[in-house]
N, C-alpha and C positions, 0 to 999 in steps of 0.2 A: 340761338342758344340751344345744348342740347338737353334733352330731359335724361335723369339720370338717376338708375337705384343705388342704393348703398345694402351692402350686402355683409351681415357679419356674424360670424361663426366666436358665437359667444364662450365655449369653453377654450377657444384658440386666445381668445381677449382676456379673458379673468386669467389665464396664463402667463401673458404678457404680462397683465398691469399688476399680476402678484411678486412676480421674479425680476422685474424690472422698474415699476415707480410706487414700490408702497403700498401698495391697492389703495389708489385714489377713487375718491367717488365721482362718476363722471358724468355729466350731461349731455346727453345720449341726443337731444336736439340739438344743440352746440357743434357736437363732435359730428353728425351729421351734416350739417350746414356747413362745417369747414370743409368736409372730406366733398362735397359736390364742389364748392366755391361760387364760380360765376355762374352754373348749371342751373336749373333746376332743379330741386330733387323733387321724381317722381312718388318714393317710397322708400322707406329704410325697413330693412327684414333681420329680424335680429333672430336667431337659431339656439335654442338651447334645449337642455332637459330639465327637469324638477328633480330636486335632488334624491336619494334614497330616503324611501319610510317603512319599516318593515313593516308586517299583519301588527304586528304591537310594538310601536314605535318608543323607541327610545327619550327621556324629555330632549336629548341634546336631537334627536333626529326631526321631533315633533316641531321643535323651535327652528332649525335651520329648512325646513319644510316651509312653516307658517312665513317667514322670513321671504324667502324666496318669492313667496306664493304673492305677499303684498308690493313685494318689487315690480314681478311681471306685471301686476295688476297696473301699478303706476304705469310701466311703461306704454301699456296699450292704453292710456290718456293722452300721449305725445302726438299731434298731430301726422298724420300720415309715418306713422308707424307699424308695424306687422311683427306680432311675436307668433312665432313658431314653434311648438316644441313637439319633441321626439320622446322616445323613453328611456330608462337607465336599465341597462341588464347586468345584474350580477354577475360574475363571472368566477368559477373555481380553477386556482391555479393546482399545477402540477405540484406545488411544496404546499399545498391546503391553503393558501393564503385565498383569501376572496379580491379582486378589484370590479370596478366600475366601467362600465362603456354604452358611450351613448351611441342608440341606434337612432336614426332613421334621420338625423340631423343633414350628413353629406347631401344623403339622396333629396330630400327636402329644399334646401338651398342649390342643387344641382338642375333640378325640374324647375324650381322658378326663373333661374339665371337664362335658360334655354326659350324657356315661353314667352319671358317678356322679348327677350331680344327677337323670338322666329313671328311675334306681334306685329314687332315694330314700335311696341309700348315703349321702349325704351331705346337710345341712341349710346349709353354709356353704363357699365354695371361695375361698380367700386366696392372689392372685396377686404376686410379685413379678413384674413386666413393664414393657413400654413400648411394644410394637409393637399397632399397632392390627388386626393381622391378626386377631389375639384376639375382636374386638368381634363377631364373629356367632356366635360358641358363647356368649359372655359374654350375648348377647340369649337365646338359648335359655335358658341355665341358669338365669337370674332368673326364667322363669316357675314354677322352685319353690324357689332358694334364693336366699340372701343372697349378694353376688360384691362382696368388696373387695379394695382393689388397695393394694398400697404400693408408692413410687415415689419418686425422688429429683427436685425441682424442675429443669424446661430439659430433662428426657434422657425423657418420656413423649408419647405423643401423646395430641392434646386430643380426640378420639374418644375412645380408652380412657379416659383421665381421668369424662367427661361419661357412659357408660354404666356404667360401676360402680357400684356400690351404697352402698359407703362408699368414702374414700378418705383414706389415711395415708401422710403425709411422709415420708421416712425423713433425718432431720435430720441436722445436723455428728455428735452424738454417737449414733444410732441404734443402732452397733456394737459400743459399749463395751464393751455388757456383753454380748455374745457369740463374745467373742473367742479366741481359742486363749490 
């Protein structure tokens, strides 16, 4: 049996599961348990940022803050789970528009993906993703493990796709059965 992490780039998922099932609520043990199967899982690392709060937060900003904040909390109750998170930077566009981008997320799931595999901690690393920034840890780790990716068709890039090791759809009904 091999031991195996689950690896998941959480703004690439609340992506997915907004434009394509609803934003169901999901059971993040469940949905790990299926994504290993007959493996062990070692540990599931979930990658995200806390949302924007400015110096004086807005009520709507205060509340999707607070919100988040009781989520993450729940999640690091889940047994052998790992939340990670990065931070959000501002960004000013060239038309004055401001958006959002999380830093240090890649790098963060990049550096773990590499360590456990050059361990030996792990025999298999099971990405939810879609950003190709992945593809040069994902080159390192394959020289000792197995690296599959599950992904939703249209929303991955064809770099990640082509370096992975195996690679699963996550279809109309992929959710069902981990659902809250």
């Amino acid at each position: 049996m091999n031991r195996a992490a689950v690896f998941i780039d959480a703004g690439y998922l609340r992506s997915v599961l907004r434009k394509y099932y609803a934003e169901p609520k999901v059971d993040f043990l469940k949905l790990s348990s299926k994504l290993v199967g007959s493996d062990e899982r070692f540990r599931t690392y979930y990658y995200d940022c806390m949302p924007y709060r400015g110096a004086a937060p807005t009520p709507e900003e205060q509340k999707r803050y607070s919100d988040t904040q009781r989520f993450v909390d729940a999640l690091r109750y889940i047994p052998r789970f790992e939340v990670k998170l990065g931070r959000l930077q501002k960004v000013s566009l060239p038309n004055g528009q401001e958006e959002f981008k999380q830093k240090g997320v890649d790098v963060m799931l990049s550096v773990d993906l590499v360590r456990l595999a050059a361990t030996n901690q792990i025999q298999k690393a099971i990405l939810i993703a879609g950003d190709s920034d992945y593809v040069p840890a994902i080159k390192v780790a394959k020289e000792t493990i197995n690296v599959a990716l599950y992904f939703r068709e249209g929303t991955v890039h064809n770099e990640l796709l082509q370096t992975c090791d195996d690679r699963f759809p996550m279809d109309d009904h992929f959710f069902d059965d981990v659902k809250l």
